[in-house]
C-alpha positions in Angstrom: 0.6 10.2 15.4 1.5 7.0 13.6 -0.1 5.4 11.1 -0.4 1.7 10.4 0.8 1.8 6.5 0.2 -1.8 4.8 1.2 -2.3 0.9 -0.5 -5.2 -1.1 2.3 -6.7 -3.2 3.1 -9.2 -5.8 6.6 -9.6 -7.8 7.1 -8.2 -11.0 5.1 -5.2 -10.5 6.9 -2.1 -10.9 4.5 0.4 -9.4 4.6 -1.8 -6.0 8.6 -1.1 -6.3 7.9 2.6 -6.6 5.6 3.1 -3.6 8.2 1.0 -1.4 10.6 3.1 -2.3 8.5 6.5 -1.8 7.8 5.3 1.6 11.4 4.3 2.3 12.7 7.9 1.2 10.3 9.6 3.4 11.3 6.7 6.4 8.3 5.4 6.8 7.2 1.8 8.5 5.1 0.0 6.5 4.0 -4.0 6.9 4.8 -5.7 3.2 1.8 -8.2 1.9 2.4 -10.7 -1.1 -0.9 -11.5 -2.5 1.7 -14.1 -4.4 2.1 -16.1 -1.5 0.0 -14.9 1.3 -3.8 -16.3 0.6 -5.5 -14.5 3.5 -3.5 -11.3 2.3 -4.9 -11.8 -1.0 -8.5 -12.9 0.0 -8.5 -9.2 2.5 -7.3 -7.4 -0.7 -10.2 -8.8 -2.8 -12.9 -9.5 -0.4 -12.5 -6.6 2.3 -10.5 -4.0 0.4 -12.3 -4.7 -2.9 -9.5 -4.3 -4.9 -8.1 -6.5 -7.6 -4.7 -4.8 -8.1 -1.2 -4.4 -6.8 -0.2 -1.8 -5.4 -3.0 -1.1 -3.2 -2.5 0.2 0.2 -4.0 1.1 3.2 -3.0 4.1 5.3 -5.2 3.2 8.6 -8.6 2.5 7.4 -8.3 5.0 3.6 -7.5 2.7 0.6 -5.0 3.8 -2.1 -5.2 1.6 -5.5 -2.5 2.1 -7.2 0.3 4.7 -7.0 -1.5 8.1 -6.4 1.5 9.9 -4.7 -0.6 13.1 -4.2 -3.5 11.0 -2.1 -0.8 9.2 -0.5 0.8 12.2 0.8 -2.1 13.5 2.2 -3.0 10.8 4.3 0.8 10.2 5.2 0.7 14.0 6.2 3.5 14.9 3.6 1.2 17.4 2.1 -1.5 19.6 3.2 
């Protein structure tokens, strides 16, 4: 079962260089967004996602603001 991981971005933020690298030791794909550069990336993250910080990601359709390694690895299914 895969699951579509995105991570909402911008540079010079640490925590988004944490979760990158969390989900790059455990090898998962995920699709970068910088709200920096990317207006309709940063319009979802406001608008739809209703968030107005980076890191926020999306594991299918839960939201994660911020880096909250146990949430994530429930949804990733790294924890039970």
């Amino acid at each position: 079962m895969n699951k579509v991981i995105t991570v909402y971005t911008q540079p010079s933020c640490p925590p988004c260089q944490v979760v990158k690298a969390f989900l790059d030791h455990h090898n998962l794909s995920y699709f970068e967004k910088d709200i920096s550069v990317d207006v309709k990336a940063r319009d979802k993250l406001v608008y739809e996602l209703e968030s107005t910080s980076t890191p926020t990601i999306t594991v299918d359709d839960q939201i994660v603001t911020g880096f909250d390694l146990e949430k994530l690895e429930v949804l990733l299914g790294l924890k039970n």
